[in-house]
DOGU-249509 format. One record per residue (C-alpha): residue in three letters; x, y, z. Coordinates in Angstrom, 1 decimal. Layout:
rest	east	north	up
ALA	X	Y	Z
...
This chain:
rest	east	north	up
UNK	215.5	109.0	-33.8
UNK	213.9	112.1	-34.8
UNK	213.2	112.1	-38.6
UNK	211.7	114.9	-41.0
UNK	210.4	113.8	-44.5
UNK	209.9	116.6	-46.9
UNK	207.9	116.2	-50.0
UNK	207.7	113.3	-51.6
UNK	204.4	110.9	-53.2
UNK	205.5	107.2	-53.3
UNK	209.1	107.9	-52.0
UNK	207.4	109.3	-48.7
UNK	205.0	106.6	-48.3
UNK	207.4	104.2	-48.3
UNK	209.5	106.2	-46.1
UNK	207.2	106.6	-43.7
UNK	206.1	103.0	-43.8
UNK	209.9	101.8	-42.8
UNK	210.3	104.2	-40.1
UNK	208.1	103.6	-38.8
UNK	208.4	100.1	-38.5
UNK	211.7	100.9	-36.8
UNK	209.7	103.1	-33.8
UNK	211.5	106.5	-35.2
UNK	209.5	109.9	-34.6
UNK	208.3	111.2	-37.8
UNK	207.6	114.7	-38.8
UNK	206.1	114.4	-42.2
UNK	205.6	117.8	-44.5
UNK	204.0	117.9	-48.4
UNK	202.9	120.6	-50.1
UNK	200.6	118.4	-52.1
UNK	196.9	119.0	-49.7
UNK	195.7	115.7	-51.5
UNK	198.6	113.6	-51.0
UNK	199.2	115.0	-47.6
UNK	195.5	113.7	-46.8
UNK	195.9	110.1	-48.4
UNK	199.3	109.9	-46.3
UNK	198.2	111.2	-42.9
UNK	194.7	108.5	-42.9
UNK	197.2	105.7	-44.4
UNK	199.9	106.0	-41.7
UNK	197.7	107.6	-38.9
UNK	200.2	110.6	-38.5
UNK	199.7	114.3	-38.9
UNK	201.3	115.4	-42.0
UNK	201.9	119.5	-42.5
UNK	200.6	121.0	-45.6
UNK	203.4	123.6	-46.8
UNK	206.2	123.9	-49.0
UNK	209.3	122.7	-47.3
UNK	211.9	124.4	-49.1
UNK	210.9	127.8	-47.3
UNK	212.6	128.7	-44.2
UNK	209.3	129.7	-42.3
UNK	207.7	126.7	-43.0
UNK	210.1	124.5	-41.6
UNK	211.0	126.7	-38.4
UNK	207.3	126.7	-37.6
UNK	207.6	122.7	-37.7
UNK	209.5	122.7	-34.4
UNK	211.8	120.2	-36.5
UNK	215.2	122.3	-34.6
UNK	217.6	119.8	-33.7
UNK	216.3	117.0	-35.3
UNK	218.5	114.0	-35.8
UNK	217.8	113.5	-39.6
UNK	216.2	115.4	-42.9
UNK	215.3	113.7	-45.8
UNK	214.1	115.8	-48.5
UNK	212.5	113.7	-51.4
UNK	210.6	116.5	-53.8
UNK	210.8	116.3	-57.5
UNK	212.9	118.9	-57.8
UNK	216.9	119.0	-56.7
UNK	217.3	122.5	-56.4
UNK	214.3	122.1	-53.8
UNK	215.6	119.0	-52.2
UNK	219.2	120.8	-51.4
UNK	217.9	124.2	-50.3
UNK	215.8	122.1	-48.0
UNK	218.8	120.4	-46.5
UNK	220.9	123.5	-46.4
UNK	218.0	125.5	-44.5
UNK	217.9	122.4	-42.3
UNK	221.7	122.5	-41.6
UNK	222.4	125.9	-41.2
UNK	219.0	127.0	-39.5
UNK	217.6	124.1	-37.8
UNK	221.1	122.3	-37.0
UNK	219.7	119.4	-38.2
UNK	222.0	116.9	-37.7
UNK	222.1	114.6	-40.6
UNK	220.8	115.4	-44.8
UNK	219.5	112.8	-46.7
UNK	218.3	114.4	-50.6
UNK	216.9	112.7	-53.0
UNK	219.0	113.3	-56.9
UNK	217.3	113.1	-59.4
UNK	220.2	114.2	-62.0
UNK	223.4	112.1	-61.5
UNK	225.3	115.2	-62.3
UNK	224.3	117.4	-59.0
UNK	225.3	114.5	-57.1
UNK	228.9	115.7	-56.0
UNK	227.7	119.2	-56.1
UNK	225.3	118.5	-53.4
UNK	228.1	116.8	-51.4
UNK	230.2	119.8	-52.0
UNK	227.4	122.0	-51.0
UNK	227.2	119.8	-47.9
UNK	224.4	117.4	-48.2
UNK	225.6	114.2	-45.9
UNK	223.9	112.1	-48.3
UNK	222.6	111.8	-51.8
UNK	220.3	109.1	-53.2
UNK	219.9	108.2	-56.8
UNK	216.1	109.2	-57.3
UNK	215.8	106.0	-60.3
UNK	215.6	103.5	-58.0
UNK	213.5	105.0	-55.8
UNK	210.6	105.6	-57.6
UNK	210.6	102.2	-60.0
UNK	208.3	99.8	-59.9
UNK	210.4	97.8	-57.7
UNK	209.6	99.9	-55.2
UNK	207.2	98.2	-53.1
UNK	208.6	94.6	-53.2
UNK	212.5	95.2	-52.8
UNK	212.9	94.3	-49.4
UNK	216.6	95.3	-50.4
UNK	215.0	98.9	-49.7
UNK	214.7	98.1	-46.4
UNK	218.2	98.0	-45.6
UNK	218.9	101.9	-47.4
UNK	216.2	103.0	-45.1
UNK	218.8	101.7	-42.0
UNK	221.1	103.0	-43.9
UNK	219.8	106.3	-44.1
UNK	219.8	106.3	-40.2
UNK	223.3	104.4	-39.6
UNK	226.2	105.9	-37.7
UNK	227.8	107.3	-41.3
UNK	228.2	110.7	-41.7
UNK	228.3	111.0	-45.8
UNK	226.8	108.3	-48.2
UNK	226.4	108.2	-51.7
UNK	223.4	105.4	-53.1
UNK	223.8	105.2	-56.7
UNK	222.1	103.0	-59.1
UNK	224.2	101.5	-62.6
UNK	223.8	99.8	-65.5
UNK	226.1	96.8	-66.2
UNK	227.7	96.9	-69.5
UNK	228.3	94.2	-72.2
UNK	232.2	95.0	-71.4
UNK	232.3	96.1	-68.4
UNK	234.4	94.3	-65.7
UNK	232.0	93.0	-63.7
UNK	229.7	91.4	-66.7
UNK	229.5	87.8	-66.9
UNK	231.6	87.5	-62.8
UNK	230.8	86.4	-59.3
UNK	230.8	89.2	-56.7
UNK	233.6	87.0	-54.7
UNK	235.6	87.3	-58.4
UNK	235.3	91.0	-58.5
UNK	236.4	91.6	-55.0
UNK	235.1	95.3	-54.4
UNK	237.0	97.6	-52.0
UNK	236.7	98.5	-49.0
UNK	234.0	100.9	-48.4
UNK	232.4	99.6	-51.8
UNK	229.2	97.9	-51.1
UNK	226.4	96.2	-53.9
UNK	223.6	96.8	-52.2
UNK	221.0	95.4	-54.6
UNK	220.6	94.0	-58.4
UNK	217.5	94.9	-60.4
UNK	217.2	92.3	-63.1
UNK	214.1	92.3	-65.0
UNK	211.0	92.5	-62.8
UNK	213.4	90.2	-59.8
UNK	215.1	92.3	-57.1
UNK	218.3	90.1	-55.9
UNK	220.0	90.7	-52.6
UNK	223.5	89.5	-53.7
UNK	226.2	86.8	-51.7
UNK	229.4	85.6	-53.0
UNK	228.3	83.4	-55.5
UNK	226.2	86.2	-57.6
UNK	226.8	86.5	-61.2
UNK	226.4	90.2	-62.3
UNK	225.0	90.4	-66.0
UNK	224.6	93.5	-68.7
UNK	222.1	95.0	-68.4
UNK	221.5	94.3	-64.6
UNK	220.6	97.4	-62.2
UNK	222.9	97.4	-59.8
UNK	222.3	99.6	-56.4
UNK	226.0	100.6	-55.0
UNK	226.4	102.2	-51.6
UNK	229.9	103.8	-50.8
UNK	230.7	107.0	-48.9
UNK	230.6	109.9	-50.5
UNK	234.4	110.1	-51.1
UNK	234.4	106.9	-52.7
UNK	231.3	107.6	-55.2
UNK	233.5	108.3	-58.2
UNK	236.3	105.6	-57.9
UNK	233.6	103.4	-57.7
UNK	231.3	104.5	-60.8
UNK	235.0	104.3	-62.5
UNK	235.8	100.5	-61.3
UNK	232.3	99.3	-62.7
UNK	232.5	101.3	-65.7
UNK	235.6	100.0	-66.1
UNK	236.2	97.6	-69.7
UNK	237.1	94.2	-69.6
């Protein structure tokens, strides 16, 4: 596939990294002249030095009917004007942004962003040995149109504290992803026991993002 990563320090270079592992074509852009330096001798690509959230930078890219956008700046408002500009001008076909607010997650799906991820995880310290990550990087590219990747805290009385994931039976189209416990990173099975306090990484699509932040906020 044909993948644009916009912005972005330790997000990107882990970005970059699982792509290409998985052969995709990478068009890398950061406004940072440093960063964009470290990342380009690291990962032996080209990287462009400009601000991605303005319109001429990205049509001079040659980025136009790439398959996927992932915008991963610090800043949301950046991140969805990116993926707008990239829909609307570029016809690119798929917009992954990274949210750093919980609360502009709907908006941006309103605003039509195909999918949002919860910045937290992202750029923890679990970043470089949650193989877990691995997995949201396929899922970034799967055949889904609309995903929603949002990271929770388990509650002392919340429903799933203190069960097995085959007890708590999620719907359909509700997926645990990963749990961050401590300094561990657990790729859950049946048998799991979800704690308080546990991290947990959920991955639904996007119509399903509030029914499930309900059902594991949901008391005991």
């Amino acid at each position: 596939m044909n993948i644009v990563i916009a912005g972005g320090q330790t997000k990107a270079d882990f970005l970059i990294s699982m792509f290409k592992k998985e052969k995709h074509n990478l068009v890398v852009i950061n406004d940072d002249e440093d960063y964009a330096d470290f990342l380009s001798k690291k990962h032996h690509i080209n990287v462009i030095v400009a601000d991605a959230s303005s319109g001429i930078v990205l049509k001079q890219a040659n980025i136009e009917n790439f398959d996927i956008m992932v915008a991963v700046t610090p800043s949301d408002a950046a991140n969805l004007a990116i993926c707008q500009l990239s829909k609307k001008m570029l016809h690119i076909k798929k917009t992954v942004a990274a949210v750093n607010d919980p609360k502009n997650v709907d908006a941006f799906t309103k605003l039509g962003v195909d999918t949002t991820i919860s910045a937290t995880y992202l750029i923890s310290k679990y970043i470089e040995k949650a193989s877990i990550l691995e997995n949201m990087t396929r899922t970034i590219v799967s055949e889904y149109d609309s995903l929603a990747i949002t990271s929770i805290i388990i509650q002392e009385n919340s429903m799933m504290a203190g069960r097995t994931l085959s007890q708590i039976k999620l719907p359909n189209g509700i997926s645990l992803g990963a749990i961050m416990r401590g300094n561990d990173v657990i790729v859950p099975n049946g048998q799991t026991t979800i704690y308080p306090n546990d991290k947990i990484l959920i991955i639904t699509p996007s119509n399903l993002q509030e029914k499930a932040i309900e059902l594991i906020n949901s008391k005991k």
